[in-house]
C-alpha positions in Angstrom: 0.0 0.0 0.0 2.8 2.7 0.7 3.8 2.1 -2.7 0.7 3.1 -4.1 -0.1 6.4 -1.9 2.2 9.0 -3.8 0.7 7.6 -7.0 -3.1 8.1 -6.2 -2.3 10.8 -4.9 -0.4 12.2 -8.0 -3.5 11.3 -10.1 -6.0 12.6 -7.6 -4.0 16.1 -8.0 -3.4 16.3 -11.4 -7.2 15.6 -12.0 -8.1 18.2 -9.8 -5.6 20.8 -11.1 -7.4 20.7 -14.8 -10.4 20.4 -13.7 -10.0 23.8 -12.0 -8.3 25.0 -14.5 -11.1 23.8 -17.2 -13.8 25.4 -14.9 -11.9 28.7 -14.5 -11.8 29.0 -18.3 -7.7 29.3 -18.4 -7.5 26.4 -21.3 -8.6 28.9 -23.9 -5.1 30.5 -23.2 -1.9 29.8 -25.3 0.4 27.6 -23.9 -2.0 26.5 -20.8 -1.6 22.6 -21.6 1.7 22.4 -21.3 2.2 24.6 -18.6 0.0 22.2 -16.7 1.4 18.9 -17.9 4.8 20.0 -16.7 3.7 21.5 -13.3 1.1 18.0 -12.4 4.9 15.9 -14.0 
């Protein structure tokens, strides 16, 4: 189970990071997607 923790956790995040992000209306903005893909990596 420890193994597994920082994982979930990581997804659980990132999911909610562009999910805000999608609800804010940010993704219309250049460069959003990989701005988030490195900050959730």
């Amino acid at each position: 189970m420890l193994f597994w923790a920082p994982f979930l956790a990581g997804i659980g995040l990132g999911g909610v990071t562009v999910a805000l992000i999608a609800i804010g209306g940010v993704m219309r903005q250049r460069g959003t997607w990989a701005t988030t893909m490195v900050a959730i990596a």
